[in-house]
N, CA, C and O atoms as CSV, one atom per row, in Angstrom:
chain,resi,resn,atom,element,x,y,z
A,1,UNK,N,N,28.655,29.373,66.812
A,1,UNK,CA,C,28.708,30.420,65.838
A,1,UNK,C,C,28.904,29.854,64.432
A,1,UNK,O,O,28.477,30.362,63.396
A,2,UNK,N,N,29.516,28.883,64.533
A,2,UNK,CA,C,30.090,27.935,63.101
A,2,UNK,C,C,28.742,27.669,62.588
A,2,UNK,O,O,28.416,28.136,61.497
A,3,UNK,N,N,27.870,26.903,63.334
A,3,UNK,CA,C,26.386,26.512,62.664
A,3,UNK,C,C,25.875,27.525,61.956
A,3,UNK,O,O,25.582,27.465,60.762
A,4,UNK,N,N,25.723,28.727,62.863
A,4,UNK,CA,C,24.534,29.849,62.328
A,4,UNK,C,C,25.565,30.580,60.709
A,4,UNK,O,O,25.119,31.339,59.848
A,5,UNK,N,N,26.362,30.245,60.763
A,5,UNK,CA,C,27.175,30.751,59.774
A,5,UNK,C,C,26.969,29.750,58.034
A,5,UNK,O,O,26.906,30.256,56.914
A,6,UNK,N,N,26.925,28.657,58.302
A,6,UNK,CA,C,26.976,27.542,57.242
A,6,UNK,C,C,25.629,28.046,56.553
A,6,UNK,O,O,25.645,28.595,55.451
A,7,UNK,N,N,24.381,27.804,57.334
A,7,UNK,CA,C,23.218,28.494,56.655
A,7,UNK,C,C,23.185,29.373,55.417
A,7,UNK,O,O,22.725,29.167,54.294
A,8,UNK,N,N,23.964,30.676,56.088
A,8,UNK,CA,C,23.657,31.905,55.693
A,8,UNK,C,C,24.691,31.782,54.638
A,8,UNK,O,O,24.387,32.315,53.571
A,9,UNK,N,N,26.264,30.986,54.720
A,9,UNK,CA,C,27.259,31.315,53.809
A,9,UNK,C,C,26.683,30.418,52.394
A,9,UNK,O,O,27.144,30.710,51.290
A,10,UNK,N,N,25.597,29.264,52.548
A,10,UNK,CA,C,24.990,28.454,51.495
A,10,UNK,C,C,24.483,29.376,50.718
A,10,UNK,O,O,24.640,29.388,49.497
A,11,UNK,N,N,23.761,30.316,51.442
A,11,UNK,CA,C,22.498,30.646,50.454
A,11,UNK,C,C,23.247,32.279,49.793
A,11,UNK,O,O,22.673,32.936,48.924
A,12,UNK,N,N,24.510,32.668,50.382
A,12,UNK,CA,C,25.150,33.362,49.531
A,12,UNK,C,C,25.674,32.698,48.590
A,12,UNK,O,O,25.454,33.219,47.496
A,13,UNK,N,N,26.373,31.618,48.543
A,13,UNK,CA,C,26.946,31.098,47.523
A,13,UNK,C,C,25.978,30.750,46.120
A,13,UNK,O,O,26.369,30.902,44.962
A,14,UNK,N,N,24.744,30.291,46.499
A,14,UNK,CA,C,23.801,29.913,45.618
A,14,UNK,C,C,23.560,30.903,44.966
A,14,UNK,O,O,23.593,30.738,43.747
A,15,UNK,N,N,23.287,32.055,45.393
A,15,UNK,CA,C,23.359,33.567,44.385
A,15,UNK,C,C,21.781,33.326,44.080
A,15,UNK,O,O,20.983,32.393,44.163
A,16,UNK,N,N,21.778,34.601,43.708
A,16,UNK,CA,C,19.930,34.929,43.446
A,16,UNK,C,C,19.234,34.211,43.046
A,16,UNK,O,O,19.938,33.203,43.108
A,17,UNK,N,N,17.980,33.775,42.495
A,17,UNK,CA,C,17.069,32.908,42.428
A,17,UNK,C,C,17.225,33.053,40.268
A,17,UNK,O,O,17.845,33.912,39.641
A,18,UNK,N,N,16.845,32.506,40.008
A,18,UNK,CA,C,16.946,32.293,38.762
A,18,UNK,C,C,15.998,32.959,38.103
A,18,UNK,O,O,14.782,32.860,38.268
A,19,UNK,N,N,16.887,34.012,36.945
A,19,UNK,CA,C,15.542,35.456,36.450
A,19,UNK,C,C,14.571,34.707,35.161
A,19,UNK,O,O,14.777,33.757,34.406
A,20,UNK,N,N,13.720,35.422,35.303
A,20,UNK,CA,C,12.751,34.586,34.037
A,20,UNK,C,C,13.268,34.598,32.868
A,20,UNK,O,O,14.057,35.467,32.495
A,21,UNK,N,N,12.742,33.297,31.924
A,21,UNK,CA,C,13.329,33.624,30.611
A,21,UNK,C,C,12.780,34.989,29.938
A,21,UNK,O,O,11.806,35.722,30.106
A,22,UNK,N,N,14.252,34.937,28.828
A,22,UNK,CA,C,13.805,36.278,28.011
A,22,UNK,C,C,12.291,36.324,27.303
A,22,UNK,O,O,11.669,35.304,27.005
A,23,UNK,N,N,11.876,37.491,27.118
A,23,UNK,CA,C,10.847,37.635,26.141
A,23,UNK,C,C,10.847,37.005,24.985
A,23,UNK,O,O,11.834,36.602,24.371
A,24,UNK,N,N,9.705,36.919,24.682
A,24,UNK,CA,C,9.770,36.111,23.282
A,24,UNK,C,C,9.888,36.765,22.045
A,24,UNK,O,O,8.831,37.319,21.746
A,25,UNK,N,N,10.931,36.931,21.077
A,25,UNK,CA,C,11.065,37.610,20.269
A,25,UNK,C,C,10.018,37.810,18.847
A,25,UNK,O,O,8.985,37.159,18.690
A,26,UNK,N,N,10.576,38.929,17.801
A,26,UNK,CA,C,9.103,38.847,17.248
A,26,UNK,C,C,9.472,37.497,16.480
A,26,UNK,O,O,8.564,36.666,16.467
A,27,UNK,N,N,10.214,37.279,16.081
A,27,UNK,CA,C,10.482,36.130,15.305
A,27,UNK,C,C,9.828,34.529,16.105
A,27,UNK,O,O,9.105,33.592,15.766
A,28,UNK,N,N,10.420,34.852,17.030
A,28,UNK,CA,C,9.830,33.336,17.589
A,28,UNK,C,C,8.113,33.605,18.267
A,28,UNK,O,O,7.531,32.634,18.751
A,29,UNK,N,N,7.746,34.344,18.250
A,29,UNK,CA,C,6.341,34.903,18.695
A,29,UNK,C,C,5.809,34.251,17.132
A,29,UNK,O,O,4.983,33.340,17.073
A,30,UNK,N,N,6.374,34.827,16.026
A,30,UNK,CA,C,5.514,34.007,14.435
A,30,UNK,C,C,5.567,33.308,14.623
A,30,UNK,O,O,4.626,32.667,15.092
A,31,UNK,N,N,6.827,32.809,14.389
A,31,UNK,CA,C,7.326,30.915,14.440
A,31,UNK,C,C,5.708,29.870,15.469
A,31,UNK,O,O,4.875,28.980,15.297
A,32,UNK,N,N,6.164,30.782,16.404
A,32,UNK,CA,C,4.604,29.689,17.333
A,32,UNK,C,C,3.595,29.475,16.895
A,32,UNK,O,O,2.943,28.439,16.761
A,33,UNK,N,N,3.278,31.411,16.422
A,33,UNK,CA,C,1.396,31.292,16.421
A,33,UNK,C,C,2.009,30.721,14.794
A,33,UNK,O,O,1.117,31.217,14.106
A,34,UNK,N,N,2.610,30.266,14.142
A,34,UNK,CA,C,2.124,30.107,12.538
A,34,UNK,C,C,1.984,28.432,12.888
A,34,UNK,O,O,1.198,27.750,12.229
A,35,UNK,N,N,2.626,27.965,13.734
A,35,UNK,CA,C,2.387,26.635,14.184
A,35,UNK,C,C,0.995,26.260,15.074
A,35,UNK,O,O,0.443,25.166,14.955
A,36,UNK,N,N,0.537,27.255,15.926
A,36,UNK,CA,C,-0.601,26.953,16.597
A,36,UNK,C,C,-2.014,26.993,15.202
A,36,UNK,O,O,-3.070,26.381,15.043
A,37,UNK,N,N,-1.305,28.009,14.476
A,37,UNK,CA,C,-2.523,27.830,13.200
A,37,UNK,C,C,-2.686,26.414,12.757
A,37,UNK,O,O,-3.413,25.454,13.012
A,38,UNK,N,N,-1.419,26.798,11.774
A,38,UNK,CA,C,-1.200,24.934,11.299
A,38,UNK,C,C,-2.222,24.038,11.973
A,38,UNK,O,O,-3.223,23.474,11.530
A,39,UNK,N,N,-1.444,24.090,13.669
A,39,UNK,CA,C,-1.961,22.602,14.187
A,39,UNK,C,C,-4.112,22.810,14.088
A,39,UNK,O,O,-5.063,22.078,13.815
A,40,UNK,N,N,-3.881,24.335,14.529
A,40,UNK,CA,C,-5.510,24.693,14.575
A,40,UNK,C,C,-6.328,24.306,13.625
A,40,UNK,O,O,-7.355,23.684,13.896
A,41,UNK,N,N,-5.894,24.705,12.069
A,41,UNK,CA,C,-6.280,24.119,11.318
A,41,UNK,C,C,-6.565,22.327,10.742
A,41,UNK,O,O,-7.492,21.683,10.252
A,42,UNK,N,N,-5.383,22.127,11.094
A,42,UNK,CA,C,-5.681,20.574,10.819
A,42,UNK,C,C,-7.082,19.758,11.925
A,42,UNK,O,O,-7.989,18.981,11.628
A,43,UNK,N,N,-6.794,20.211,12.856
A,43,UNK,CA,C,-7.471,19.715,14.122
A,43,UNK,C,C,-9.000,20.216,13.632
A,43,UNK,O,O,-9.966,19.468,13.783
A,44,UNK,N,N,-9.110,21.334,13.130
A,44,UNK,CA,C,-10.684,21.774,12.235
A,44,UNK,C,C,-10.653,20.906,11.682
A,44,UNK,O,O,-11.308,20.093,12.333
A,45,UNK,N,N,-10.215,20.346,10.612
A,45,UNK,CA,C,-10.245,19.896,9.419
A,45,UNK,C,C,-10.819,18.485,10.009
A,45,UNK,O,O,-11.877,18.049,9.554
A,46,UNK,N,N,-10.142,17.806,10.982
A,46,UNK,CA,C,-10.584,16.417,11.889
A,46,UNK,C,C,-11.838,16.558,12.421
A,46,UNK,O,O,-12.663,15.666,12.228
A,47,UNK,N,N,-12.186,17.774,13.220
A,47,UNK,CA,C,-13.091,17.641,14.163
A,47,UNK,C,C,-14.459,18.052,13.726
A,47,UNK,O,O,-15.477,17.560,14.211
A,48,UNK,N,N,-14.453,19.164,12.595
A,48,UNK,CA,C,-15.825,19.128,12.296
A,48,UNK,C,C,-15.570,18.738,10.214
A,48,UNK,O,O,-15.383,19.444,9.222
A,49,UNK,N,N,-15.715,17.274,10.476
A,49,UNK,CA,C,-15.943,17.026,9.138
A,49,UNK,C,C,-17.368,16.968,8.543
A,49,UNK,O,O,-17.421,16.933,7.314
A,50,UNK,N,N,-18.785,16.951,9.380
A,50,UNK,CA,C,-19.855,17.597,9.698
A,50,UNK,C,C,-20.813,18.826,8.957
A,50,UNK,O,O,-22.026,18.902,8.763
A,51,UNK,N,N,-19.404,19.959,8.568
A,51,UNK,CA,C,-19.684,21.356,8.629
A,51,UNK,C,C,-19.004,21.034,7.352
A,51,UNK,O,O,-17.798,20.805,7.444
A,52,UNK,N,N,-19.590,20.969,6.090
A,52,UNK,CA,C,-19.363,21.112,4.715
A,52,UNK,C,C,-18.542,22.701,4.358
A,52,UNK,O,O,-17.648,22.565,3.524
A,53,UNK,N,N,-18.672,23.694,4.712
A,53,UNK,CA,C,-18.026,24.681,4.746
A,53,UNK,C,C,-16.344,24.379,4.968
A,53,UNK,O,O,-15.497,24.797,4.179
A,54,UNK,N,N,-16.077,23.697,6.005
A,54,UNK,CA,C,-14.926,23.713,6.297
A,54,UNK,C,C,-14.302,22.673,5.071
A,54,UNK,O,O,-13.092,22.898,5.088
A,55,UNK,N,N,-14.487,21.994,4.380
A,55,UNK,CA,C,-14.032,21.502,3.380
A,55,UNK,C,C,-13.527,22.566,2.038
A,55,UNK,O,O,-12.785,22.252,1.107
A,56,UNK,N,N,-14.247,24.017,2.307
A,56,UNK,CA,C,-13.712,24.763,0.710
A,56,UNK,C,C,-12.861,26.275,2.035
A,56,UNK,O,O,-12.638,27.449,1.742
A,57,UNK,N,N,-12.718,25.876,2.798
A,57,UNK,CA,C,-11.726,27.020,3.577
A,57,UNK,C,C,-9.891,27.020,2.629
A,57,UNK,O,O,-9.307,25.943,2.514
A,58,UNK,N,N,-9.379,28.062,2.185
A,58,UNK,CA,C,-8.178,27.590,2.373
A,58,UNK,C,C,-7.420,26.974,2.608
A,58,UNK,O,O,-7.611,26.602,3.766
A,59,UNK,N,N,-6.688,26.620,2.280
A,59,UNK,CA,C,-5.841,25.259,2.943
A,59,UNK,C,C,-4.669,26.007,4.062
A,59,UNK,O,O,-3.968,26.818,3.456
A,60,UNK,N,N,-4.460,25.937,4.974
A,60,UNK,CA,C,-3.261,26.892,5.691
A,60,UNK,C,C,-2.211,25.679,5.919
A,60,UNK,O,O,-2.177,24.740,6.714
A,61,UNK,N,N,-1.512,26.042,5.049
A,61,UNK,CA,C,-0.094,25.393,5.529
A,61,UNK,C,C,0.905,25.905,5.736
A,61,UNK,O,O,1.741,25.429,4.968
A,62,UNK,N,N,1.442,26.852,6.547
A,62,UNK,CA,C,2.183,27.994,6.617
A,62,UNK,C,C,3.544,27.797,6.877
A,62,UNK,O,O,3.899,27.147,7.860
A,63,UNK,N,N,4.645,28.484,5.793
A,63,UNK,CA,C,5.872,28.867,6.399
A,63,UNK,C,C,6.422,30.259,6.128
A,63,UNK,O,O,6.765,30.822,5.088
A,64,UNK,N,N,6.391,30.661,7.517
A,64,UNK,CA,C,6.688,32.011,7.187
A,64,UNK,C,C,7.891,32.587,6.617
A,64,UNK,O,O,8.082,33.803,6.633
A,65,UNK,N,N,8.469,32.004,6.261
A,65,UNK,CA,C,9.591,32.251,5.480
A,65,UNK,C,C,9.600,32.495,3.379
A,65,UNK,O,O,10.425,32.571,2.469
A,66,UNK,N,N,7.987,32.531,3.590
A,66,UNK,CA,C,7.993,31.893,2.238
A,66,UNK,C,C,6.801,33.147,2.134
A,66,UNK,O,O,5.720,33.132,2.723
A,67,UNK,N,N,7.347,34.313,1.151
A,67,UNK,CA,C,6.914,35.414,1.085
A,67,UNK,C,C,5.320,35.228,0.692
A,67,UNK,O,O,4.652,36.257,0.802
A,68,UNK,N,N,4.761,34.266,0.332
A,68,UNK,CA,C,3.504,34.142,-0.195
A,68,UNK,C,C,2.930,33.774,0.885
A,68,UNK,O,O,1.743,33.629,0.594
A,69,UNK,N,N,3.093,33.538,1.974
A,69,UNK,CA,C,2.412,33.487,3.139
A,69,UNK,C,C,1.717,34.641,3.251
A,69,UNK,O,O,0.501,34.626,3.443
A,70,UNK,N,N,2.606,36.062,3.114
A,70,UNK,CA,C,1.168,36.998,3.802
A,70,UNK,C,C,0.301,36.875,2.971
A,70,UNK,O,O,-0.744,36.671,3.589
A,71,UNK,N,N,0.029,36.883,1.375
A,71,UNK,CA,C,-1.284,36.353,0.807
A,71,UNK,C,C,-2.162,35.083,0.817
A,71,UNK,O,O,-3.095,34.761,0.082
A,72,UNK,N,N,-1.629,34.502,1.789
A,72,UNK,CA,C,-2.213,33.454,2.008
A,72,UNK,C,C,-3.288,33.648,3.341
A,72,UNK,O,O,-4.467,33.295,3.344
A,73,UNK,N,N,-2.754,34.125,4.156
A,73,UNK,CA,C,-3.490,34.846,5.859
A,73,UNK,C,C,-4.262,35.788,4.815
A,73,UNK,O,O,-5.455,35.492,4.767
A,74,UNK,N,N,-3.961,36.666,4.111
A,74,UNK,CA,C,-5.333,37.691,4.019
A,74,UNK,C,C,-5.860,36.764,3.284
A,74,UNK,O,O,-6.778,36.436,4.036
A,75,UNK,N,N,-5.981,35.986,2.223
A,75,UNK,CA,C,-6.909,35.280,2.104
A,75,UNK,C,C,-8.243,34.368,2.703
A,75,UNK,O,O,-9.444,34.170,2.520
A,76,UNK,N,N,-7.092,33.977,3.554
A,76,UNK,CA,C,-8.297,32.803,4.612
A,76,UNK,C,C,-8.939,34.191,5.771
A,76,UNK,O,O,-10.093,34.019,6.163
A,77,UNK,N,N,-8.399,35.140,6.137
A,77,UNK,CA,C,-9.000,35.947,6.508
A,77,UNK,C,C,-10.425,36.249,6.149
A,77,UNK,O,O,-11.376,36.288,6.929
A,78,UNK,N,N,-10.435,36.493,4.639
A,78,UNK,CA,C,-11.251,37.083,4.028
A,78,UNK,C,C,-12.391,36.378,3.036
A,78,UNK,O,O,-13.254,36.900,2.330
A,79,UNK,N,N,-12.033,34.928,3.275
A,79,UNK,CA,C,-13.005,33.847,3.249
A,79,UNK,C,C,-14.093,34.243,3.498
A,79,UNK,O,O,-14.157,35.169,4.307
A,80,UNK,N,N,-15.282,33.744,2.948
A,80,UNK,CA,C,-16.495,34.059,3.711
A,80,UNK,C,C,-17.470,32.565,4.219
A,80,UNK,O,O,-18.507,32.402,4.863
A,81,UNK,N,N,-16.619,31.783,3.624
A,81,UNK,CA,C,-17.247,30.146,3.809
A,81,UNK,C,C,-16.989,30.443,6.081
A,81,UNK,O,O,-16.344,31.361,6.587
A,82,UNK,N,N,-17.660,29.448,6.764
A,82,UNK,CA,C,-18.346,29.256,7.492
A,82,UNK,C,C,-18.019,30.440,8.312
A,82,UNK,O,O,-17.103,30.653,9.106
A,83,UNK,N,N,-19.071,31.194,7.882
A,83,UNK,CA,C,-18.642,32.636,8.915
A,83,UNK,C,C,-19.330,32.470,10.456
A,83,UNK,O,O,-19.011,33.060,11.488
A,84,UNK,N,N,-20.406,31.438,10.240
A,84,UNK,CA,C,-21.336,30.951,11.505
A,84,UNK,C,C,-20.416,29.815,12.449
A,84,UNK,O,O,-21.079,29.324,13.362
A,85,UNK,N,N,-19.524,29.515,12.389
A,85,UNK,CA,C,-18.576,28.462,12.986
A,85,UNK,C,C,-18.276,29.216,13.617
A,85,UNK,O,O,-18.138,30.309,13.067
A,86,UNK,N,N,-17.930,29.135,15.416
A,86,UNK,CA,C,-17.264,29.367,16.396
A,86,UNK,C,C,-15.788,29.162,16.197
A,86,UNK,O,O,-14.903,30.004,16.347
A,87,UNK,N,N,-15.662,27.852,15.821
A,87,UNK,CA,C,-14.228,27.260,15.493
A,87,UNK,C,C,-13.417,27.627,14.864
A,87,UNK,O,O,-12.249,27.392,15.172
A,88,UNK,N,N,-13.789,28.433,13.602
A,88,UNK,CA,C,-13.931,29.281,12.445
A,88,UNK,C,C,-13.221,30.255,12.607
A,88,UNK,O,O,-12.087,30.560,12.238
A,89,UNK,N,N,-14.260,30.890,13.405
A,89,UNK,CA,C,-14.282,32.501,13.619
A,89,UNK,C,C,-12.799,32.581,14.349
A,89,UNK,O,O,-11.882,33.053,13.677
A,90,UNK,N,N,-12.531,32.141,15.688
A,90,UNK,CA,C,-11.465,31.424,16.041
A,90,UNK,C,C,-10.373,31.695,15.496
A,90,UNK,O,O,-9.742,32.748,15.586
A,91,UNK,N,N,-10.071,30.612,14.823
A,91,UNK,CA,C,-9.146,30.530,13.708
A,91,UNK,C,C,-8.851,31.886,12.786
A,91,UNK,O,O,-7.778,32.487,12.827
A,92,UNK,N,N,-9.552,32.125,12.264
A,92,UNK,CA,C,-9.299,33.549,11.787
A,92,UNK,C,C,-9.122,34.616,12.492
A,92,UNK,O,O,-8.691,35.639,11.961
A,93,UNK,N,N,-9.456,34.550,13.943
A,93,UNK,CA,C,-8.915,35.725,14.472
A,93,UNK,C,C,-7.314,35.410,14.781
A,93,UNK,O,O,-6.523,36.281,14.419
A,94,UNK,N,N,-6.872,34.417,15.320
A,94,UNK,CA,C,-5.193,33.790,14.892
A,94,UNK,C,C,-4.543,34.449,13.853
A,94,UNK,O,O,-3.733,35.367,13.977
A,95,UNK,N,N,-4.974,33.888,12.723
A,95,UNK,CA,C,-4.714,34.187,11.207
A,95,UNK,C,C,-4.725,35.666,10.958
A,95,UNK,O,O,-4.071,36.165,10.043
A,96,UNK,N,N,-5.476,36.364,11.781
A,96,UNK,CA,C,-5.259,37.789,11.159
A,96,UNK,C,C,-4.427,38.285,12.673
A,96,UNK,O,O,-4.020,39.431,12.483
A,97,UNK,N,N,-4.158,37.941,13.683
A,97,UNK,CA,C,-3.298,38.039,14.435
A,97,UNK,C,C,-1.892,38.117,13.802
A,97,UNK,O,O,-1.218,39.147,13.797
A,98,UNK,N,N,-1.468,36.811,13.209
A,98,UNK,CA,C,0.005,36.482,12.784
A,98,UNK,C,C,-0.183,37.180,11.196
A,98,UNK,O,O,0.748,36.983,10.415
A,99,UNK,N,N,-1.104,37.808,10.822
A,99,UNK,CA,C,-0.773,38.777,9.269
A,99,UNK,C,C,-0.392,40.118,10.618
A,99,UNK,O,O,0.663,40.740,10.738
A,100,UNK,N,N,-1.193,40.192,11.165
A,100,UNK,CA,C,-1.080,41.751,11.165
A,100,UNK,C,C,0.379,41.994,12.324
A,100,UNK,O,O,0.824,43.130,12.489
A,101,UNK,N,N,0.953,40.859,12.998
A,101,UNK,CA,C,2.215,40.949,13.617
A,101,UNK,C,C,3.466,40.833,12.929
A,101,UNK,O,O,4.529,41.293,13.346
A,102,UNK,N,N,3.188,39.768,11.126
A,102,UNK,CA,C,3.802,40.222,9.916
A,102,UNK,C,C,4.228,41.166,9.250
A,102,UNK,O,O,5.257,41.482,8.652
A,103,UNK,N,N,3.018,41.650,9.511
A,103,UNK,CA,C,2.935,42.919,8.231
A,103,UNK,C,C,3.655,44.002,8.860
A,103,UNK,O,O,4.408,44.726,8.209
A,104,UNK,N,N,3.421,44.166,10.318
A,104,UNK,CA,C,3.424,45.270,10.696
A,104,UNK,C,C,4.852,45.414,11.927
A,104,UNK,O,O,5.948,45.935,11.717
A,105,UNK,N,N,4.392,44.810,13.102
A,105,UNK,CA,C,5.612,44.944,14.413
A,105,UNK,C,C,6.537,44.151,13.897
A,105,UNK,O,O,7.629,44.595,14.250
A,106,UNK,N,N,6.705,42.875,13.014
A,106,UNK,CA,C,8.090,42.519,13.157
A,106,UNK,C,C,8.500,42.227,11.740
A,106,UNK,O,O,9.248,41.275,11.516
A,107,UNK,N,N,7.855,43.325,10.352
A,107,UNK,CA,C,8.438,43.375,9.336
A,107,UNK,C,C,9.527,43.359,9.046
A,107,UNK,O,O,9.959,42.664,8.126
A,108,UNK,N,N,10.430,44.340,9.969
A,108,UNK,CA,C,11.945,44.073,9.274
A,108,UNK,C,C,13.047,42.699,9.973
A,108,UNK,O,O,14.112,42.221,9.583
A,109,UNK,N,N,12.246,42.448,11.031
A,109,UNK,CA,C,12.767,40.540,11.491
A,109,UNK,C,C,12.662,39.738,10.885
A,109,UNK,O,O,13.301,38.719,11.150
A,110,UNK,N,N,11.538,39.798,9.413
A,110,UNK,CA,C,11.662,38.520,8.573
A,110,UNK,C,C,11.874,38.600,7.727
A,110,UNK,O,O,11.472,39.468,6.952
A,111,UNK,N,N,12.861,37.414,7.433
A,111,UNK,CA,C,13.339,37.029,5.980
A,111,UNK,C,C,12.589,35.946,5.069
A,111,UNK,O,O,12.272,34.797,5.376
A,112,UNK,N,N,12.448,36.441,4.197
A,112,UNK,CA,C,11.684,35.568,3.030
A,112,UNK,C,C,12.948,34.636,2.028
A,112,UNK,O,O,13.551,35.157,1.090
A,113,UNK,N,N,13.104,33.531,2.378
A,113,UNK,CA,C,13.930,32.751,1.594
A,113,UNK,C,C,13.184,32.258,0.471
A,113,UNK,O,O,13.736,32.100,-0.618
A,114,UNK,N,N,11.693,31.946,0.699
A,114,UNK,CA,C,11.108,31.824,-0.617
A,114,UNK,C,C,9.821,32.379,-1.126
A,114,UNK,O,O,9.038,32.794,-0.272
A,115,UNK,N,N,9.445,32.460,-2.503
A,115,UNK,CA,C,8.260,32.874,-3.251
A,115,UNK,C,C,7.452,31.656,-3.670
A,115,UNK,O,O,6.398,32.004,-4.202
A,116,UNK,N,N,7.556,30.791,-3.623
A,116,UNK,CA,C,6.907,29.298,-4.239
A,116,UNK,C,C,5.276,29.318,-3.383
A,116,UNK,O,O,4.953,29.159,-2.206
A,117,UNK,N,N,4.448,29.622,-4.757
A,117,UNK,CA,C,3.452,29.808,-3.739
A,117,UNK,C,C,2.550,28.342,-3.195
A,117,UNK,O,O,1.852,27.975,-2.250
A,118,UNK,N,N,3.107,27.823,-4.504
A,118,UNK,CA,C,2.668,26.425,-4.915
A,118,UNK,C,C,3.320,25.392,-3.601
A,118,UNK,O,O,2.609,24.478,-3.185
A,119,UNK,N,N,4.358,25.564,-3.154
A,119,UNK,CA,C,4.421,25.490,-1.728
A,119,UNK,C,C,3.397,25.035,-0.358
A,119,UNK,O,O,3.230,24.102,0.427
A,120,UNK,N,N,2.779,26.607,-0.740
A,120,UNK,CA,C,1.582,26.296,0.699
A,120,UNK,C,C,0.805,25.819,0.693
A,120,UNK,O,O,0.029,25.693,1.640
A,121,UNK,N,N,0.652,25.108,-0.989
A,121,UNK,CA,C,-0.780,24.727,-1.162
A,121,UNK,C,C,-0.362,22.970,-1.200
A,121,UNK,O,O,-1.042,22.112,-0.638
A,122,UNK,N,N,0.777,22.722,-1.915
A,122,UNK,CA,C,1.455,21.214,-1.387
A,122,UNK,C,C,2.438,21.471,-1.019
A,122,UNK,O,O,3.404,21.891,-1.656
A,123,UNK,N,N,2.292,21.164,0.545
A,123,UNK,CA,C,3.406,21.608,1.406
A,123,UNK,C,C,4.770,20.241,0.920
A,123,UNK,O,O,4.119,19.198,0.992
A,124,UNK,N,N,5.851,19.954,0.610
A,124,UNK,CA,C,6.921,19.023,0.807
A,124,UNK,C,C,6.632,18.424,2.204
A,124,UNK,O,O,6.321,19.298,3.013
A,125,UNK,N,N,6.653,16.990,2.777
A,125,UNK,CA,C,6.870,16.796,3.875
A,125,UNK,C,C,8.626,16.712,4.405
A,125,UNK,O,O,9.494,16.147,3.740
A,126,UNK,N,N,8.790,17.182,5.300
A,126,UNK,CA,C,10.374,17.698,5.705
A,126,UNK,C,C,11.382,16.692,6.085
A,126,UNK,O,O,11.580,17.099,7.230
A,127,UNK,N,N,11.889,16.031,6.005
A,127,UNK,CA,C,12.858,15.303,6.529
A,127,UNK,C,C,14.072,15.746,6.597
A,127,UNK,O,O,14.606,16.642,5.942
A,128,UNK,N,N,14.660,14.810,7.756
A,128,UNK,CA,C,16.238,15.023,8.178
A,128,UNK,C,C,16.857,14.086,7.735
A,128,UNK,O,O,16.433,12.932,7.782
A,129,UNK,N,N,17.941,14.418,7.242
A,129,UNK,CA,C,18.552,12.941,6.978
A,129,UNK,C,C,20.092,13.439,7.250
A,129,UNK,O,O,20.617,14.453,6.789
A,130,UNK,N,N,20.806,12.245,8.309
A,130,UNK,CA,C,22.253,13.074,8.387
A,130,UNK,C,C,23.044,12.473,7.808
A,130,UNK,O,O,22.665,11.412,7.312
A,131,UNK,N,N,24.385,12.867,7.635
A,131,UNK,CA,C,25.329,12.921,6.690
A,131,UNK,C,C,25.761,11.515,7.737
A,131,UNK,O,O,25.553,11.209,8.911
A,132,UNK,N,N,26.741,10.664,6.114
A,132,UNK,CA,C,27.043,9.043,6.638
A,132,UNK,C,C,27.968,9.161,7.617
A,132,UNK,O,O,28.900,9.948,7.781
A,133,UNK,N,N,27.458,8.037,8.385
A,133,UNK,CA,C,28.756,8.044,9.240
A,133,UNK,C,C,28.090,8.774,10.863
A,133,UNK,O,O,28.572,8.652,11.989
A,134,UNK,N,N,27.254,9.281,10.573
A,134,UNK,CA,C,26.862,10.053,11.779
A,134,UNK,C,C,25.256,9.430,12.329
A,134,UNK,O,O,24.405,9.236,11.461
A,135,UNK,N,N,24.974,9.188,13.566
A,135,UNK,CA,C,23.888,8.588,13.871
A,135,UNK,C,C,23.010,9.836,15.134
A,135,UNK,O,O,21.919,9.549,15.626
């Protein structure tokens, strides 16, 4: 009786199976797609150097924190340089994805810490640097 018991008292103890992670919030839902742009974009920018169009596209360097971002998405939106690009087309449907999940479902989740529009167009490259003493 001891055997058939050990089984069953394990798999009570272990307790239910582990619930899925939470949903993805609207905030971290931007945070991604403004990064899948980014990377989307650069990776255009590499892969079809070819397609002269893609040289006068917008530049997307996005932080959404930086209120001039949504004029930056309707802009490249509304580009008309390589409207015949697959890759393109693509990309801008992203781009007007993360305006219109901006603008609209998770407006009051974001905070704009900055206006610098000059920003998106030369992005700062970011570094960490920690305080002495600490490695």
């Amino acid at each position: 009786m001891r055997s058939r018991l050990l089984p069953v008292l394990l798999l009570l103890l272990a307790g239910p199976p582990a619930a899925q992670p939470a949903p993805p919030t609207c905030y971290s839902r931007m945070l991604s797609l403004s990064r899948e742009v980014t990377g989307d974009f650069q990776s255009l920018q590499a892969v079809e150097p070819s397609e002269p169009c893609v040289r006068y596209l917008p530049t997307l360097y996005l932080d959404i924190h930086n209120y001039c971002v949504l004029a930056k998405l309707r802009d490249f939106v509304a580009s008309t340089q390589c409207w015949k690009v697959a890759q393109v087309d693509a990309l801008k449907d992203k781009v007007r994805k993360l305006y219109i999940i901006m603008n609209s479902f998770c407006r009051r989740d974001l905070v704009f810490l900055s206006d610098d529009c000059n920003a998106l167009e030369y992005p700062i490259p970011m570094t960490t640097v920690l305080p002495d003493g600490q490695r």
